[in-house]
Each structure stands twice: as structure tokens, then as C-alpha cells.
C-alpha positions in Angstrom: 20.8 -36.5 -16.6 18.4 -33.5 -16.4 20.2 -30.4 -14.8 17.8 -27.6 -13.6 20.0 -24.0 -14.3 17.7 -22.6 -11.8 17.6 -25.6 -9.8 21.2 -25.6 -9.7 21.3 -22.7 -8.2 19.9 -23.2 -5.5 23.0 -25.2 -4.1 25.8 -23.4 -5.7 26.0 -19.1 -6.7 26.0 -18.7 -10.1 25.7 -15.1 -10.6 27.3 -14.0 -13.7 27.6 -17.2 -15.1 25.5 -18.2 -18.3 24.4 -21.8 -18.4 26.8 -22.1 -21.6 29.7 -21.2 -18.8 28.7 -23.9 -16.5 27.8 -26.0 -19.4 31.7 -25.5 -21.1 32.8 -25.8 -17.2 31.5 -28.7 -16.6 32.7 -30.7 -20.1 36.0 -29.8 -20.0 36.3 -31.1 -16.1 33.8 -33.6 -15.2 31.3 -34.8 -17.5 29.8 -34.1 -21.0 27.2 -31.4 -21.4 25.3 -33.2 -24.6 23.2 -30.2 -24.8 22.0 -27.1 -22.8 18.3 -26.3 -24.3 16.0 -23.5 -22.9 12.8 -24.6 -21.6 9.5 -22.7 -20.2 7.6 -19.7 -21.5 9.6 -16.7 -22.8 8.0 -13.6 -21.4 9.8 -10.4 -21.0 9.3 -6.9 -20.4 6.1 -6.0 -18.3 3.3 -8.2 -17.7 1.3 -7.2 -14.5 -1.7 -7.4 -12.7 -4.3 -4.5 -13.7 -8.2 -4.0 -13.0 -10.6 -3.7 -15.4 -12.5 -1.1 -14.3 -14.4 0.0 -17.5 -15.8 -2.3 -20.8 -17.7 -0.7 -23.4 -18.6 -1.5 -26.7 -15.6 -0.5 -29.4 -17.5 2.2 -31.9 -16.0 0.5 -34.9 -16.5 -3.3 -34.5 -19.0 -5.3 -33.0 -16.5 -9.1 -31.7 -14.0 -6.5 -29.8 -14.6 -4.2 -26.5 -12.6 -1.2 -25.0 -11.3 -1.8 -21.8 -9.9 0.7 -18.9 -7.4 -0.9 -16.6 -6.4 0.4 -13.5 -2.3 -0.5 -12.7 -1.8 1.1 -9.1 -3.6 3.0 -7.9 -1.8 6.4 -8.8 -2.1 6.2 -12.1 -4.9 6.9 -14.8 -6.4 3.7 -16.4 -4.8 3.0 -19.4 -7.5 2.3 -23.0 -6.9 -1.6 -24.1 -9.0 -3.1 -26.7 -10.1 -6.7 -26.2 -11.8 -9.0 -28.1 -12.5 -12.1 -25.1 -15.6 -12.0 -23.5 -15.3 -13.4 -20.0 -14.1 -10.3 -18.8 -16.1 -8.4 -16.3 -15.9 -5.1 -14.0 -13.8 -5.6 -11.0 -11.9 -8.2 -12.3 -7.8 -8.9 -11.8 -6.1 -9.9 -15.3 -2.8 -10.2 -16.4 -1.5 -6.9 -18.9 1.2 -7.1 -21.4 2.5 -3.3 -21.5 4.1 -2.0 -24.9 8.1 -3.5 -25.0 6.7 -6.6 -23.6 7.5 -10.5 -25.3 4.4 -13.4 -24.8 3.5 -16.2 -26.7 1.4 -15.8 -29.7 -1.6 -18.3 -29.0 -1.5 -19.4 -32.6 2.0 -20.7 -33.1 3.8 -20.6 -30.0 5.9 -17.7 -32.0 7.0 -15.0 -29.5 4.4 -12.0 -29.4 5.8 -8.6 -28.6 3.3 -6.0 -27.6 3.3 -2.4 -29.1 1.2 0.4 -28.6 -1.0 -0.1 -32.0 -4.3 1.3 -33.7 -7.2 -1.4 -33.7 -10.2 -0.6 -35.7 -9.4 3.1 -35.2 -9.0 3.1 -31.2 -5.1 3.1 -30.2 -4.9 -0.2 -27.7 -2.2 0.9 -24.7 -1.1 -3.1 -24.1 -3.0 -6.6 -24.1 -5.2 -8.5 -21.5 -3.8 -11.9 -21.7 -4.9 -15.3 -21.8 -3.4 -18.4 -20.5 -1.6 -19.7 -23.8 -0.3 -15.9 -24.3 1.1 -16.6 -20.7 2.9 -19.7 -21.4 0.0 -22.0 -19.5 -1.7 -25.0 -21.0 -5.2 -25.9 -20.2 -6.6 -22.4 -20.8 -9.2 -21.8 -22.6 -9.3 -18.5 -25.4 -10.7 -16.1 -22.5 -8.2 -14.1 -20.4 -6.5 -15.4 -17.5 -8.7 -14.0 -14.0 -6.6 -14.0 -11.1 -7.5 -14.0 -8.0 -9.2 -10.8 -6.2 -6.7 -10.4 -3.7 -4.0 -9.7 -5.9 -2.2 -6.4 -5.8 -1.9 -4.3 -8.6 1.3 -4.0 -10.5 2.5 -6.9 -8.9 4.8 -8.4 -11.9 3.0 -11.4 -13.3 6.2 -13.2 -14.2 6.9 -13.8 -10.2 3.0 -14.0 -9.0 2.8 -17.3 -11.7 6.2 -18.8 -12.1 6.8 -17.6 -15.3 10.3 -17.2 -16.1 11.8 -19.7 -18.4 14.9 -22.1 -17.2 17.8 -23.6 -19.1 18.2 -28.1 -18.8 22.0 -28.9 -19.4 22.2 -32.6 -21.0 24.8 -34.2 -18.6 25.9 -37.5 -19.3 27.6 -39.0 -15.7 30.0 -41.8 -16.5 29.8 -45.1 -15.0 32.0 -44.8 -12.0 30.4 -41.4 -10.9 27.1 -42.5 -9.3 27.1 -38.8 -7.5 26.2 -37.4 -10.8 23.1 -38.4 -11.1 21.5 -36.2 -8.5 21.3 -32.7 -8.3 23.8 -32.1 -4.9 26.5 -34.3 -6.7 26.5 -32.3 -9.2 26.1 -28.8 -7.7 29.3 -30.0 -5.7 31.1 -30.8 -9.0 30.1 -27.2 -10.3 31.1 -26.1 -6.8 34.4 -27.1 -7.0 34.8 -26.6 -10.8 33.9 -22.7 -10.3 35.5 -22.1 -6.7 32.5 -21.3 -5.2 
């Protein structure tokens, strides 16, 4: 059976645990754990919702645009170079500030996003798209949200990014309970004491 980490916890407290813990945990007194594999996008660091409130032309290259995006509405607009098109004024978009991990569109590879030079014109993070984000069925544009969105609102939480770990548990014949979630958040349950 399919085991949910995050699902998992939902019936029992696992804070502090790994999924490797419960994973061990559950082996050496239940059932075997075949395998605990991490699944979902891997995005870290800060990805938030900003406003484009500014596009102009780059003065160095004709496919890519400068961008100002607004984060809150305290702070300056930070410079972001772009080279998607279906971006407009006013718009919400998802913005990968420097220290940030998304998905390179290309290869799936992981993508981490530094302040960098492009075409002369220092780029202060990255609109993102929908493959960038994790997300199938994008197209190349960046990902619009929605107008009502707040700014700086962490883009992880607003779109259900965060990745999950699947343990592999294999139920034995005699233990029909294992093969739903509640039978075995009461095994972890008792395993763990909590």
C-alpha cells in the first residue's frame, strides 16, 4: 500500500520524525516499508506573489523585457528580466527570490535562483511559469494568478506546492487494517506512543 507522510499525519503527530524514522519504525514492528520515495515538486526558499507594475523593453536584447515587481506594499519594486510575453501591467505572478530551488522547465533538474547579470541588466529573482512551479498543463508563459491575491503571500501554501514522502508498505495477509490509512496511522500510533 501507498502511505501519504503528509497524509499520515493528519491522524497521528509526527513532529520530529523523518519519514525514514516511521519508515524503520514501522519495519521492525509491523510491516515492511519496501521503499519510502519523495514525490511532488521540490521548491524551496521564497516563491511569492508580486505585481508587475512596470515592462519595458531590455536595452540589450530584443526576445527579453525588464520587469518591476511590487512584493508588499512597503517595499521598492524589485528589476526582474523576463523573456515570456503574456505578462501584462497589473498582473499577480508567482517570484522566485535569490536562495530559492524550482524546477528547470527543460529537465525537471532543480533550478536555484541567484541574483545574476542578463544581457547586462542585473535580474533580482524570476517570474515563473507553471512547469518552473511543479504544474503540468502550463504552457511556456508565466503562471497569472488570480487578482485578489495578496502580495507576499508564500506561493508554496497559496498552490499546494510542497512535496510529500509515499512509504511502500506491504500489509501481510492476516492484517486487513493495513490497508487503509487509519489502520495504519493506529499502528504508527502505537508503534511511536503517540
Amino acid at each position: 500500500m501507498k502511505l501519504s507522510f503528509d497524509w499520515l499525519s493528519d491522524y497521528v503527530d509526527l513532529s520530529g520524525l523523518s519519514p525514514e524514522e516511521v519508515a524503520e519504525k514501522i519495519t521492525m514492528g509491523a510491516f515492511e516499508v519496501e521503499e519510502v520515495r519523495k514525490i511532488g515538486p521540490s521548491i524551496e526558499g521564497d516563491v511569492v506573489v508580486g505585481e508587475i507594475v512596470e515592462i519595458h523593453p531590455h536595452p540589450n536584447a530584443d526576445k527579453i523585457r525588464l520587469t518591476r515587481v511590487k512584493l508588499d506594499a512597503s517595499s521598492e519594486p524589485r528589476e526582474i528580466v523576463c523573456g515570456a510575453w503574456n505578462i501584462e501591467v497589473g498582473q499577480k505572478v508567482p517570484v522566485a527570490l535569490p536562495g530559492a530551488k524550482v524546477v528547470n522547465r527543460h529537465d525537471g533538474s532543480s533550478l536555484y535562483i541567484k541574483e545574476s547579470k542578463i544581457r547586462g541588466v542585473t535580474s533580482n529573482g524570476m517570474l515563473c511559469s507553471p512547469p518552473e512551479l511543479g504544474l503540468t498543463g502550463g504552457d511556456e508563459g508565466i503562471l497569472i494568478l488570480e487578482s485578489a491575491t495578496a502580495l507576499g503571500v508564500d506561493v508554496k501554501e497559496l498552490l499546494y506546492l510542497k512535496g510529500d514522502w509515499v512509504l511502500y508498505v506491504e500489509p501481510r495477509s492476516n492484517r486487513g487494517d493495513a490497508l487503509s490509512v487509519i489502520g495504519l496511522a493506529r499502528e504508527v500510533a502505537a508503534l511511536f506512543g503517540r
